[in-house]
Structure formats: structure tokens, C-alpha cells
SERO-4910 file (N, C-alpha, C, O; in steps of 0.05 Angstrom, whole numbers):
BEGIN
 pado doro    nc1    nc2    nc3   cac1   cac2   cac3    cc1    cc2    cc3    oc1    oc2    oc3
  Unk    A     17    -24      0      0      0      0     18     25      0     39     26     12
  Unk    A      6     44    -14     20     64     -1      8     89      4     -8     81     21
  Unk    A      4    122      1     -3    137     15    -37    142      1    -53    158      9
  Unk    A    -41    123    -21    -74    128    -33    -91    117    -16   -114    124    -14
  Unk    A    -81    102     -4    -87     74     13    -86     57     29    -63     51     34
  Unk    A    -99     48     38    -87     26     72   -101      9     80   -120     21     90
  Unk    A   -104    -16     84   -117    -45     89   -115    -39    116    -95    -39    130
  Unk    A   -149    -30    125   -150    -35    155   -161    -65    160   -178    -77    147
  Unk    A   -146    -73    184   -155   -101    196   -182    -93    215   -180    -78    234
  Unk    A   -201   -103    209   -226   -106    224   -224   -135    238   -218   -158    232
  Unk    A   -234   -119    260   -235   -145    289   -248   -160    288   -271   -154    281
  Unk    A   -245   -183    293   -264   -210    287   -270   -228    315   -257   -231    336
  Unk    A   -285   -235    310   -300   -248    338   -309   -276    331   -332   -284    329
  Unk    A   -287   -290    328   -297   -320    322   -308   -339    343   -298   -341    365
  Unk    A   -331   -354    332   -339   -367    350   -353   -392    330   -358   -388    306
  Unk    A   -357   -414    342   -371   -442    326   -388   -439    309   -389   -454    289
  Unk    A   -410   -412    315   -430   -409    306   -427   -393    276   -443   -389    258
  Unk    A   -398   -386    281   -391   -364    258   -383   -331    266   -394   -318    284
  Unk    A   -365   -322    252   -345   -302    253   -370   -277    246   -388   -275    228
  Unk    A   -361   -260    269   -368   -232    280   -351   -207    265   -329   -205    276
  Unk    A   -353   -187    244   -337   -172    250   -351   -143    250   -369   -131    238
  Unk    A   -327   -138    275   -332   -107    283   -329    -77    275   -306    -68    281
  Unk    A   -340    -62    266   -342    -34    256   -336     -8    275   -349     12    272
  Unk    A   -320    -10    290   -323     22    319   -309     39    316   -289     34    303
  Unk    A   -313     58    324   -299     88    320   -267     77    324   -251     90    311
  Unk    A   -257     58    337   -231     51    345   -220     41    320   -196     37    318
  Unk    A   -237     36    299   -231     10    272   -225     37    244   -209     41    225
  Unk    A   -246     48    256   -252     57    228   -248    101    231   -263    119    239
  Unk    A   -217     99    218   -207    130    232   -224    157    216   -215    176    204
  Unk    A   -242    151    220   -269    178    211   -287    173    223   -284    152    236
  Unk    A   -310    186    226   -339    194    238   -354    193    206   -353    208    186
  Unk    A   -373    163    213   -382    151    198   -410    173    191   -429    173    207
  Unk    A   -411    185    172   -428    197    164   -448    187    137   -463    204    126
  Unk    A   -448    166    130   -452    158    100   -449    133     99   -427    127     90
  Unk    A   -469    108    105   -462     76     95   -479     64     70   -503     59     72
  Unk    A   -468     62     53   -480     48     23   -472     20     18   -458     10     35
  Unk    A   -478      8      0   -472    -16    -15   -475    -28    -42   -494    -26    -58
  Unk    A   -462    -36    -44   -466    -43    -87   -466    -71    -85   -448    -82    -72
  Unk    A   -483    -84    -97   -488   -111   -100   -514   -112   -128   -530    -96   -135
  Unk    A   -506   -138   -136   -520   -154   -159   -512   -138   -190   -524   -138   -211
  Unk    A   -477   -121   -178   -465   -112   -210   -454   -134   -221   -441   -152   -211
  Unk    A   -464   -131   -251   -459   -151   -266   -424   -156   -277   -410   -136   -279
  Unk    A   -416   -177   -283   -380   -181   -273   -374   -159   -293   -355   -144   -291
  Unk    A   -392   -158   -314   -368   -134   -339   -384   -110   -337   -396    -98   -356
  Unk    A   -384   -103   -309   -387    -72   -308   -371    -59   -288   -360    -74   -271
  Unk    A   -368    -31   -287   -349    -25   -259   -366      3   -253   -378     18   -268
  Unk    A   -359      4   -218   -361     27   -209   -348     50   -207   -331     52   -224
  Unk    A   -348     71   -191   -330     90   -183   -334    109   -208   -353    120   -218
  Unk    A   -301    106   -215   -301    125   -238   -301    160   -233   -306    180   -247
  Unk    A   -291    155   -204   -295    189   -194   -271    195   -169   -267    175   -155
  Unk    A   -261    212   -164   -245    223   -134   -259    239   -121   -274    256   -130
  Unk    A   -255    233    -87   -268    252    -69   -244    272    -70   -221    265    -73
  Unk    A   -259    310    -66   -237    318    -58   -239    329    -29   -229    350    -22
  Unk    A   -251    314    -15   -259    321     17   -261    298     28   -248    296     49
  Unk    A   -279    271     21   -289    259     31   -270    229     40   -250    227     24
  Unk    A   -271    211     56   -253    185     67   -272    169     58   -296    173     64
  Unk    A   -262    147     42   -284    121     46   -265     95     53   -241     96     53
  Unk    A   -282     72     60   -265     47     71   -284     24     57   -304     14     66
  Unk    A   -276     21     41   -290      1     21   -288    -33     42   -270    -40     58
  Unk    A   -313    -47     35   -311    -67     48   -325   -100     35   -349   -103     38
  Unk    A   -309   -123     22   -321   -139      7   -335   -157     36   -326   -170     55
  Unk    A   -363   -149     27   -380   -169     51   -382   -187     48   -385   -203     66
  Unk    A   -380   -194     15   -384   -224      0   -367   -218    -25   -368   -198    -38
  Unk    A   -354   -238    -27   -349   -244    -64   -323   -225    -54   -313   -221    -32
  Unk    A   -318   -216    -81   -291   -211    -87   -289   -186   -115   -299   -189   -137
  Unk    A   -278   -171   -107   -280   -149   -135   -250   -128   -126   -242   -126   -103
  Unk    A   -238   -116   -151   -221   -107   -156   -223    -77   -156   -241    -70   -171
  Unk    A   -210    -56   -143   -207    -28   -142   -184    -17   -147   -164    -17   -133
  Unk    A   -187     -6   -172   -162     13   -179   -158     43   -176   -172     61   -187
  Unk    A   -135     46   -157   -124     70   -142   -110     92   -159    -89     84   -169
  Unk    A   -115    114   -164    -99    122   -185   -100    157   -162   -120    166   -152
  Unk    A    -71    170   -161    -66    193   -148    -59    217   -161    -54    240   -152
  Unk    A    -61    206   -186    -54    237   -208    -17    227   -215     -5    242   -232
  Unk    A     -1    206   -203     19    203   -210     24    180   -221     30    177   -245
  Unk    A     20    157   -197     17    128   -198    -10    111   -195    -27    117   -178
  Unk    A    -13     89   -215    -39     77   -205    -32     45   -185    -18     29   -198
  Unk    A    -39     36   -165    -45     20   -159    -74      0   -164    -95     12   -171
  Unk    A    -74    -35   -160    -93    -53   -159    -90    -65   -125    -72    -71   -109
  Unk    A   -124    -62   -126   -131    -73    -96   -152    -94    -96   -175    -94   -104
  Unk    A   -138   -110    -86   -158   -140    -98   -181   -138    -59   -169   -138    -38
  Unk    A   -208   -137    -62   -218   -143    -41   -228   -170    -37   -247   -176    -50
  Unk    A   -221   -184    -25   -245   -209    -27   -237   -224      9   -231   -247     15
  Unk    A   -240   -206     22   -247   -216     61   -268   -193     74   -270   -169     69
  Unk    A   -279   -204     87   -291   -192    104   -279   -188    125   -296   -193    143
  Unk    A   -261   -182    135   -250   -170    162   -220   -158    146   -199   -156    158
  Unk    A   -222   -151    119   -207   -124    118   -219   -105    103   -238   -114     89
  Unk    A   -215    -78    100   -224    -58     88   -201    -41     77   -178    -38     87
  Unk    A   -213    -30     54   -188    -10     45   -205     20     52   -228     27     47
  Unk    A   -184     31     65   -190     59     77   -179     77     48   -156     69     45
  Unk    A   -184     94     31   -179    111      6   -186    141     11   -209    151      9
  Unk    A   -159    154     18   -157    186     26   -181    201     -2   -194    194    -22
  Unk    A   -176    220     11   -188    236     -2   -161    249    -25   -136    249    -25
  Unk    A   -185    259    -44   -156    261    -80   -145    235    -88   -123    234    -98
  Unk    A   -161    214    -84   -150    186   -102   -171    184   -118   -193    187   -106
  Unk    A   -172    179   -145   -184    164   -168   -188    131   -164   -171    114   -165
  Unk    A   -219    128   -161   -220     95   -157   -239     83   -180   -256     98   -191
  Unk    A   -237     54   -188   -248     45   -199   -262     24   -193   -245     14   -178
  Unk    A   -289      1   -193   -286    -22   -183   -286    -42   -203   -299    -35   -223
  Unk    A   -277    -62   -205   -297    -77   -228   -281   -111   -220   -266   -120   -203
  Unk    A   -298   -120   -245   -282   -147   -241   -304   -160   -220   -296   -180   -207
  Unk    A   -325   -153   -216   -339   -168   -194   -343   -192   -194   -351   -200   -216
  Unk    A   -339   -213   -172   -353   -241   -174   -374   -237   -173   -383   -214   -172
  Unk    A   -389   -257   -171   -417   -268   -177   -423   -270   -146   -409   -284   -131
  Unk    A   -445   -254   -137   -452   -244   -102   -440   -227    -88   -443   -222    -64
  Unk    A   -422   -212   -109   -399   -197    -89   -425   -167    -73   -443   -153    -81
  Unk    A   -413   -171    -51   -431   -139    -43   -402   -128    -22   -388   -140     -6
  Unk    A   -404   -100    -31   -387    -74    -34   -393    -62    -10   -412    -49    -19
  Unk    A   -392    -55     20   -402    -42     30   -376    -12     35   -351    -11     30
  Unk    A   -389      2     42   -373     35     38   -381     48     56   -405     54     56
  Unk    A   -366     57     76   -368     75     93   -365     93     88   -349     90     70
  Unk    A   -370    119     92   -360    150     79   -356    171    108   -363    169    131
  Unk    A   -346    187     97   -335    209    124   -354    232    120   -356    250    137
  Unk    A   -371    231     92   -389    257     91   -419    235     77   -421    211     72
  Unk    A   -437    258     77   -457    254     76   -458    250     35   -436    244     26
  Unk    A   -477    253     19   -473    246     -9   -482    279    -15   -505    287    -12
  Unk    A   -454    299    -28   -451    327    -47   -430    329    -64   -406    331    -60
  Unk    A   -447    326    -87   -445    328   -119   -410    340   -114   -390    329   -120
  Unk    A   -414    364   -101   -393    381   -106   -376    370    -97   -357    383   -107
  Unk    A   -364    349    -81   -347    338    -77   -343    325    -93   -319    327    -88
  Unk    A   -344    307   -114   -332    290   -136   -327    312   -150   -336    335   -152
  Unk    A   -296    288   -167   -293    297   -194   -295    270   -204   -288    249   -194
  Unk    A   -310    279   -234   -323    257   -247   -307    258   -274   -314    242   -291
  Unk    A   -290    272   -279   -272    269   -310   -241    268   -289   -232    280   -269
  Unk    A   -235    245   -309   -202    241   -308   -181    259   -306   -162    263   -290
  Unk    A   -192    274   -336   -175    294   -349   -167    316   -326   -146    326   -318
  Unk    A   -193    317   -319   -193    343   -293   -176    337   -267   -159    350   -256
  Unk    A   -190    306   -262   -173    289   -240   -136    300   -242   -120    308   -225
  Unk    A   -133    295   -274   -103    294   -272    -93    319   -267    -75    322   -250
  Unk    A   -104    343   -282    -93    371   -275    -90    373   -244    -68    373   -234
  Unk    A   -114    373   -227   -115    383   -204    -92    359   -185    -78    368   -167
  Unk    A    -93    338   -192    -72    324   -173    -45    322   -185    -30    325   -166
  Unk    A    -32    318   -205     -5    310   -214     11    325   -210     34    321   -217
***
């Protein structure tokens, strides 16, 4: 990983019955303002496609397995998700993508702000001026 990004370990609570994992202000370094989820995308489509320039999210594969690409206006990184007790935490000013979904995958996303337009940038081109 490096500064676009960071695999937080989420706490797990195993037991016979089946594995627990935990979401708390101690896990997750923002004030959860915003929880969504993407499920039943079909494998040859992708999400994202945009940078926050304010906002934290911590992407989380609840199921299945799908791929996010990191891009900072310099370098791009690949982030393969497929556990439920890690999350990728993605600063604000990274360009992400999702795709590549398995078959059941669901996406859950925490956010640090509530959902304003004005915070995305939705063209690349722009992406690149303002960060490179």
C-alpha cells in the first residue's frame, strides 16, 4: 500500500457459530457519516469512476470478491478485495475504480461525509490537472 491507501484489519470475533466482525470508532479513523452498498453488479461492469476531494471512504467486500483501482494523479495501484475483516481505507484526491466483480460480491462503503455532488470529480482529465 501506499499513501492512496491502507488495508485496515477489522476485528473479528470467532466463534462455532460463525465469525463476527466489528465496525467502531476505534476501527474505522473517521466519523461515519454515510453507509451504502453495491451488490447484484454484473462481472463486466465497474463502479466508481470518480475522486473525493474532501471525503474518506473504507471500502468493504461483505461477500465475493472485486477489484479497485487507485490512481493519485501520479501512480496507479490494484486492490484486490475479497475478506470480510479487511477494508481498504482511500484518502481523499484518489481516483478509484471497481470492477471485475464475482458473482454475489456486495461492496459495503463507509464514507466520512454525507452524499454532495460538489465533492466529486467525475472526468479524469480534470482528476489529472488538479492532482499530478
Amino acid at each position: 500500500m501506499n499513501i492512496m491507501s491502507k488495508i485496515i484489519n477489522i476485528p473479528k470475533i470467532t466463534d462455532t457459530r460463525g465469525n463476527l466482525g466489528v465496525l467502531e470508532k476505534e476501527t474505522v479513523p473517521f466519523d461515519i457519516k454515510r453507509v451504502y452498498y453495491l451488490f447484484d453488479v454484473p462481472s463486466s461492469a465497474y463502479r466508481g469512476g470518480h475522486a473525493h476531494i474532501d471525503q474518506l471512504e473504507l471500502l468493504v467486500a461483505l461477500s465475493g470478491s472485486f477489484d479497485v483501482k487507485l490512481h493519485d494523479g501520479k501512480s496507479e495501484t490494484l486492490v484486490r478485495l475479497n475478506k470480510p475483516d479487511k477494508g481498504l481505507l482511500i484518502e481523499k484526491g484518489v481516483w478509484r475504480e471497481l470492477d471485475n466483480f464475482s458473482s454475489g460480491a456486495v461492496c459495503l462503503v463507509l464514507a466520512s461525509d454525507e452524499f454532495d455532488e460538489t465533492d466529486y470529480i467525475r472526468d479524469f482529465e480534470t482528476f489529472k490537472i488538479r492532482y499530478s
